[in-house]
C-alpha positions in Angstrom: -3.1 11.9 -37.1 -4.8 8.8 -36.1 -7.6 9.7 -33.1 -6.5 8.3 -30.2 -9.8 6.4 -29.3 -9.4 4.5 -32.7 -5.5 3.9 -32.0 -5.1 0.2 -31.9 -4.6 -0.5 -28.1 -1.0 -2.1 -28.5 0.4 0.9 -30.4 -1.8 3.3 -28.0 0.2 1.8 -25.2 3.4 1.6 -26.4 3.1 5.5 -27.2 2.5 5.8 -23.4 5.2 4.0 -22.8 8.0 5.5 -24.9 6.1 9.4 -23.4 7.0 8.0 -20.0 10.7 6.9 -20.7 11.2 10.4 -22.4 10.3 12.5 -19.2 12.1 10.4 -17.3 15.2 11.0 -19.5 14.8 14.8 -18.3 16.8 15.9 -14.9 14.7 17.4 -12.0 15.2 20.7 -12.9 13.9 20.3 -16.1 11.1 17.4 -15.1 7.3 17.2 -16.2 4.6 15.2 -15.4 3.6 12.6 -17.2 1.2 11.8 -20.1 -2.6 12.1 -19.0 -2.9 8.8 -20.7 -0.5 7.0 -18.1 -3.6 7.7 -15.7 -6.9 7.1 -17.8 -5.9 4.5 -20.2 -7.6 1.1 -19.0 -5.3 -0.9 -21.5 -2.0 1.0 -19.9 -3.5 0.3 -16.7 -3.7 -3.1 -17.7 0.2 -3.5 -18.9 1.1 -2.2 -15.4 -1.4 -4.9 -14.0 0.6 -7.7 -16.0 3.8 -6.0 -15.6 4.4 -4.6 -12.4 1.7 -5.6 -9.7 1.4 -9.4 -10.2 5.2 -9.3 -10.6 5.9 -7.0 -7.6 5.2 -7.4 -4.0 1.7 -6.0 -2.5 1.3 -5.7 1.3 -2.1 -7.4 1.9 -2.4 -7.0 6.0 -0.4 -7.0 9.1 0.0 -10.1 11.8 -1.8 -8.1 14.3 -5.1 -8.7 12.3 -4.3 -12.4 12.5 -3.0 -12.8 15.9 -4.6 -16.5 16.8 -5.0 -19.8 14.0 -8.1 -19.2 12.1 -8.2 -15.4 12.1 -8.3 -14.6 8.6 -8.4 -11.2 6.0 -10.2 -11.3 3.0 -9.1 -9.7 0.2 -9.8 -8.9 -3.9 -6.0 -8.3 -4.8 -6.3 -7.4 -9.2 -9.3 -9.5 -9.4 -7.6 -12.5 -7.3 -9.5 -13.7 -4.2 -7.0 -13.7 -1.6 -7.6 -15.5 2.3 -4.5 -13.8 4.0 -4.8 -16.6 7.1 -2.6 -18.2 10.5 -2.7 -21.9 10.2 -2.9 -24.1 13.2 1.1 -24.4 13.0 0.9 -20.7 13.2 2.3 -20.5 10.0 0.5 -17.2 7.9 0.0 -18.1 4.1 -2.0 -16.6 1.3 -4.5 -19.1 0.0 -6.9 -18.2 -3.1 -10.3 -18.1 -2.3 -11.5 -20.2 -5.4 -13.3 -23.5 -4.4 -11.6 -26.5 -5.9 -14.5 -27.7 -7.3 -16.3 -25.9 -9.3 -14.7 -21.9 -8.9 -16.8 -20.8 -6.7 -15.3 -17.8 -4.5 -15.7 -19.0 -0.9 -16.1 -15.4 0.3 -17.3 -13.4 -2.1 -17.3 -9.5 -1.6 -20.4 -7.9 -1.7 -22.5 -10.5 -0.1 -22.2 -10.0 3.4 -19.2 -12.4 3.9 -16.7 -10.9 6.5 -13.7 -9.2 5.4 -11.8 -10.6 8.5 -12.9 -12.9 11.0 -12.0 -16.3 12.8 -12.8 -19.4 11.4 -12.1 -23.1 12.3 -12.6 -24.5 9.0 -13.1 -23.1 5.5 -16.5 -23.7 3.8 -17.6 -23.5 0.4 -21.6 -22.4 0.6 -22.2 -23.8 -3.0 -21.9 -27.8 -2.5 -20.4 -27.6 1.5 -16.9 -28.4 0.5 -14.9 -28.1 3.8 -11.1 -26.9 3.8 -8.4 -27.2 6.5 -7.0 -23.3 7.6 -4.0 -24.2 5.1 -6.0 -25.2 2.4 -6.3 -28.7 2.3 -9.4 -30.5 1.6 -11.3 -32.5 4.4 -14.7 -33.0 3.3 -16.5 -33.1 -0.1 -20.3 -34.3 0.1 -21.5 -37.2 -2.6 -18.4 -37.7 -4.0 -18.0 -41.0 -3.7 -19.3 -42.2 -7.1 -16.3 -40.1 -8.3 -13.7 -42.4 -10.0 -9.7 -41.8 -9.2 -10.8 -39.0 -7.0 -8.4 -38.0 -4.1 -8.9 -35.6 -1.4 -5.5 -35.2 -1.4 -5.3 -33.4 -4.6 -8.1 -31.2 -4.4 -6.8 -28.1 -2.2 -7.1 -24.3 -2.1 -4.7 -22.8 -4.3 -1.1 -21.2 -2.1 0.1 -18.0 -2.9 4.0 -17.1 -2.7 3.8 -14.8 0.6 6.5 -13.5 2.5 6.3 -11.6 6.2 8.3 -8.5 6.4 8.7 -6.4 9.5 5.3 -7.6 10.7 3.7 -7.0 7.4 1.8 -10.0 4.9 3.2 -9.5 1.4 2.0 -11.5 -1.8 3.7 -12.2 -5.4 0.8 -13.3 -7.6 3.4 -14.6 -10.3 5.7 -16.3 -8.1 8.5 -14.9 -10.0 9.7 -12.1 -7.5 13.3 -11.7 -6.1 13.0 -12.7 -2.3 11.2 -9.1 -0.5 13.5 -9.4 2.1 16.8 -8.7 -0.4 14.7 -6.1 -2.1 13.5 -4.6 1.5 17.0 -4.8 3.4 18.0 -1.1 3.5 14.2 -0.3 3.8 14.1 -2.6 6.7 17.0 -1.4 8.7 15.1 2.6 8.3 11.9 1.4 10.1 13.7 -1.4 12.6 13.6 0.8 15.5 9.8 1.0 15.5 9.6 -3.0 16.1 6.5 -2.8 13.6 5.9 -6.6 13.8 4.9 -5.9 17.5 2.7 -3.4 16.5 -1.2 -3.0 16.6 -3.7 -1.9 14.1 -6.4 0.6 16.3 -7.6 3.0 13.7 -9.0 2.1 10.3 -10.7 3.9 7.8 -11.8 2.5 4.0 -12.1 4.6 1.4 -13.6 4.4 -2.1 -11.4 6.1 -4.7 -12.0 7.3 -7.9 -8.8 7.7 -9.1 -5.7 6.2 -10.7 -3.0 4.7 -8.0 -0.2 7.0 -9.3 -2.2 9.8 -8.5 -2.4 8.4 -4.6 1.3 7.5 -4.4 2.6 10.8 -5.9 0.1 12.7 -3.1 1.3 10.6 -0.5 5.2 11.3 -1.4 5.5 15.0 -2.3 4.9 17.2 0.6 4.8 20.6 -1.8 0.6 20.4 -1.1 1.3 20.8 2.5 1.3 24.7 1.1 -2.4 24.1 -0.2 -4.0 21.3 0.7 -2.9 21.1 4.4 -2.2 24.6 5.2 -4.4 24.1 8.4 -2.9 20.5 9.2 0.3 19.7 8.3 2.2 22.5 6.9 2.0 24.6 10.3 4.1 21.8 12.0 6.3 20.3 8.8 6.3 23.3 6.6 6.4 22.1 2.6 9.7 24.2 2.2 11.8 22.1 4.8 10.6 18.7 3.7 13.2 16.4 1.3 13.9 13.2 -0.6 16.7 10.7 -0.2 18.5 9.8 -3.2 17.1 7.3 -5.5 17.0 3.7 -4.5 15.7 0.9 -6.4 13.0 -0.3 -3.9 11.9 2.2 -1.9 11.9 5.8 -2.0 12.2 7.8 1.2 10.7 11.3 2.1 12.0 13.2 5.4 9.0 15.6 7.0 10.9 17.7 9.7 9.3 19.1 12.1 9.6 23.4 12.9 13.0 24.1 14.4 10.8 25.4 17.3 8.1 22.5 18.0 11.5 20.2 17.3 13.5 22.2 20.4 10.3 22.0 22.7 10.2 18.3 21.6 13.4 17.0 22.4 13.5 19.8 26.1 10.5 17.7 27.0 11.6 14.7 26.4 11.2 13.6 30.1 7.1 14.4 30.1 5.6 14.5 26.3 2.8 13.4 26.8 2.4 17.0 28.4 3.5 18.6 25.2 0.8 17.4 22.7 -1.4 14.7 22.0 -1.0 11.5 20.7 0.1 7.8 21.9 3.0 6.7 24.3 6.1 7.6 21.9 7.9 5.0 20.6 10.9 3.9 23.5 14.3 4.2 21.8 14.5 6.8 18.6 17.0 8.9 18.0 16.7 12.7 17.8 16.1 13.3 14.6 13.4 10.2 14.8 11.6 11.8 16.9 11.1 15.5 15.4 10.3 14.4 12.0 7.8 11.9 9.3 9.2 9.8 7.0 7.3 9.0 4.4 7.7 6.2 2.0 6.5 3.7 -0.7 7.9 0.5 -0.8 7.8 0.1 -4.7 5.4 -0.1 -6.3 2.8 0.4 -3.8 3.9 -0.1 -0.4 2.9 3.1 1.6 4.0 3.3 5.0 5.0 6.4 7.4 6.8 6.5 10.5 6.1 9.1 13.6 7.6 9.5 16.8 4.8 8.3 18.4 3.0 5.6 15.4 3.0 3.8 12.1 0.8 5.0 9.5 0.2 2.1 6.8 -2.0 2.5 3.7 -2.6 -0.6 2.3 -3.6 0.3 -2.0 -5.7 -1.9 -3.9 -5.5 -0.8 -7.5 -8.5 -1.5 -9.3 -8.6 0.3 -13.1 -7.3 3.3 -14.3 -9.6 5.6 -12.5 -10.2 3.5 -9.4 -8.8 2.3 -6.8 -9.7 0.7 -2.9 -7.9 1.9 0.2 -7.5 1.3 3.8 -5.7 3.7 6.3 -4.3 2.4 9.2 -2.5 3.6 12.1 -0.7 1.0 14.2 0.9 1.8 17.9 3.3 0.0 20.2 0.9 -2.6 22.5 2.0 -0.5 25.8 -0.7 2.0 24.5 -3.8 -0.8 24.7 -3.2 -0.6 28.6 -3.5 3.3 28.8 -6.0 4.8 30.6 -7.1 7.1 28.2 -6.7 4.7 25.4 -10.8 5.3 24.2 -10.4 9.3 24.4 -6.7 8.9 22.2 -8.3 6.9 19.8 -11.4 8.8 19.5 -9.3 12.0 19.1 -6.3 10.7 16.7 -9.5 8.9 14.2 -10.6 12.4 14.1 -7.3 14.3 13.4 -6.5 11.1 10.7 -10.1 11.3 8.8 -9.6 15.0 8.7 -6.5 15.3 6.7 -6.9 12.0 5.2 -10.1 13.5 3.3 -7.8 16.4 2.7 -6.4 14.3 0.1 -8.9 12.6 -1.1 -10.4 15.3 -2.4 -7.4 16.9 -4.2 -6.5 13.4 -5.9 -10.7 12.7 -7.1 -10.2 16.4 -8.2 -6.8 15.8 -10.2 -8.2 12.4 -11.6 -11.3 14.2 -12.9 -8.7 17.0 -14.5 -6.8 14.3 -15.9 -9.9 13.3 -18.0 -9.9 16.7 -19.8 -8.8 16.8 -23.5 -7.6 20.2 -22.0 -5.3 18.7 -19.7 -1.6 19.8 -20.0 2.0 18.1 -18.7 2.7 20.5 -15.6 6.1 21.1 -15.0 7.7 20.0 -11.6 9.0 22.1 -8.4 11.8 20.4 -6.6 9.5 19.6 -4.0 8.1 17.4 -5.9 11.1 15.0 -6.5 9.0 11.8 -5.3 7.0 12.3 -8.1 9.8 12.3 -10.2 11.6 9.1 -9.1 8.2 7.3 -9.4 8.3 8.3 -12.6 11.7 6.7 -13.5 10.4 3.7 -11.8 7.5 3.3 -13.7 9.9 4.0 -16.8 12.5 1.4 -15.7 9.0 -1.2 -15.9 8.4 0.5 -19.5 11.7 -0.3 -20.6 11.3 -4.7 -19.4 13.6 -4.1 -17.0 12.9 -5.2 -13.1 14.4 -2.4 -10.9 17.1 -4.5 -9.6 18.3 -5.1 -13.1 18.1 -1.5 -14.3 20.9 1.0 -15.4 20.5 4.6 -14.4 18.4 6.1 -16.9 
């Protein structure tokens, strides 16, 4: 049998491919993980970079970061430059960072350029050519001498972008069906937590050195409550009572209960909770079950968001390679809390509880990446529990197979 490192890479990946459709082919009950390659192959990574990112929908910030015209986030989206930024019509677009003239990033990361800021006008530092907030050119130096040259058709390139429930998406090949028909039933789940007049107040950034499959399938599947955060989460939503709803092309959606006894001293306390644990103001309006529970979910393919009675926890994933990607935590709260008394001592305290559990799985998933590298490494099988991990494996095959998720038969 041919080595694998001396496999030609289009065969190599195909043989991932078809490993992946197989194991998806199996039921739960019978469901394994799948092939270590699907995590450290850099030319696999690469067909899901062609195939399902710059064809898919990423979440690149949220219009609280970009409350005024000007304010701007900077982002490296799959090695695209991105300028996530309100124009003075208030109008939020994704512009590409590459100069007009001669390629030049305008903010390059690494270089002390801000990540997210204000700015009335966008300059490039290599020859001082000057752009409007929605891209447009307004000056060029020396150009003059230029023949047929006309400002007007020299701009920063647009992005397709859409704003859902508060959030900045981008489709870097244009081709995507409309988010907002792909995110209806998502967004009538999450409507009662009026995200889009949410604010971001806790961030953290993380470095990881490991594959994004391994950081969505943590995120889902609440069996590691049992190991990972026995301390942390598993006292208040034990592993054993968490479950998945059923399969949906888009989204997939994971209920975190609370106990049956903090859930009773919840909703007898409804009239004073702040004097039942810590957090921020609850959110006005939920419903029972709302309120005593987390749901998780990914907006396919890497949309993470989670709900609480009292927040919104958004991660937003930057995939990088196979073994790396970027990631920012954030927790966003209803504006009433910004006027709280107590606001600094809240935030201080939450950042703490969030860092802590939040390096609770970074650990686990640098830890699983490095076992993945292993020419030892074996396809585990899969608890019930761990459904999520499951249906992002039929996604992923459903992507194998050329078909977009909308388009695809039950496999």
């Amino acid at each position: 049998m041919q080595n694998a490192t001396l496999e030609p890479h289009i065969d190599r990946v195909e043989r991932i491919k078809q490993e992946v459709i197989e194991a998806s082919k199996l039921p739960l009950s019978l469901a394994i993980t799948n092939p270590r390659a699907a995590y450290v192959d850099e030319d696999f990574f690469c067909f899901e970079k062609e195939t399902i990112f710059e064809a898919g929908w990423l979440c690149v910030a949220h219009v609280s970061q970009l409350k005024q015209p000007g304010s701007f986030v900077a982002i490296d989206l799959l090695e695209e430059p991105l300028l996530v930024i309100r124009g003075t019509d208030g109008g939020i677009r994704v512009l590409s960072r590459v100069c007009a003239h001669r390629a030049m990033d305008i903010m390059p990361e690494g270089f002390e350029y801000p990540r997210t800021g204000d700015a009335k006008l966008l300059l490039c530092p290599y020859h001082h050519w000057t752009y409007e907030l929605d891209g447009r050119l307004k000056g060029c130096p020396q150009m003059q001498r230029a023949e047929n040259f006309d400002k007007a058709e020299w701009r920063l390139a647009e992005f397709r972008s859409e704003v859902w429930q508060g959030f900045v998406f981008v489709n870097l090949d244009g081709n995507a069906t409309p988010l907002a028909d792909e995110f209806a039933d998502f967004a009538k789940l999450i409507a009662p937590w009026r995200a889009a007049e949410m604010e971001v107040v806790i961030a953290f950034d993380w470095e990881c050195n490991f594959n994004w499959k391994v950081m969505i399938e943590n995120w889902l599947e609440s069996y590691h409550h049992l190991g990972s955060h026995n301390a942390t989460l598993n006292p208040i939503m034990p592993a054993q009572m968490t479950w998945t709803e059923p399969e949906h092309p888009h989204f997939i959606h994971c209920h975190l209960p609370y106990t049956n006894t903090l859930r009773t001293e919840i909703l007898e306390a409804s009239s004073h909770p702040k004097e039942l644990a810590p957090g921020f103001l609850p959110i006005a309006g939920l419903s029972d079950s709302e309120r005593t529970e987390w749901n998780v979910y990914v907006g396919l393919p890497c949309f993470m968001l989670l709900t609480a009675p009292d927040r919104v926890i958004w991660y937003r994933l930057q995939p990088v390679s196979a073994g790396r990607c970027k990631l920012v935590t954030m927790t966003l709260v209803s504006k009433e809390n910004l006027a709280a008394p107590d606001l600094a001592r809240t935030l201080e305290r939450e950042a703490e509880m969030l860092r802590n559990f939040h390096s609770e799985d970074m650990v686990v998933n640098t830890a699983v990446q490095r076992g993945l590298q292993s020419r030892k490494a074996v396809r585990g099988r899969l608890s019930h529990l761990e459904e999520p991990v499951w249906l992002v494996q039929r996604y992923l095959a459903n992507w194998a197979q050329n078909a977009r998720p909308s388009e695809r038969s039950k496999v």
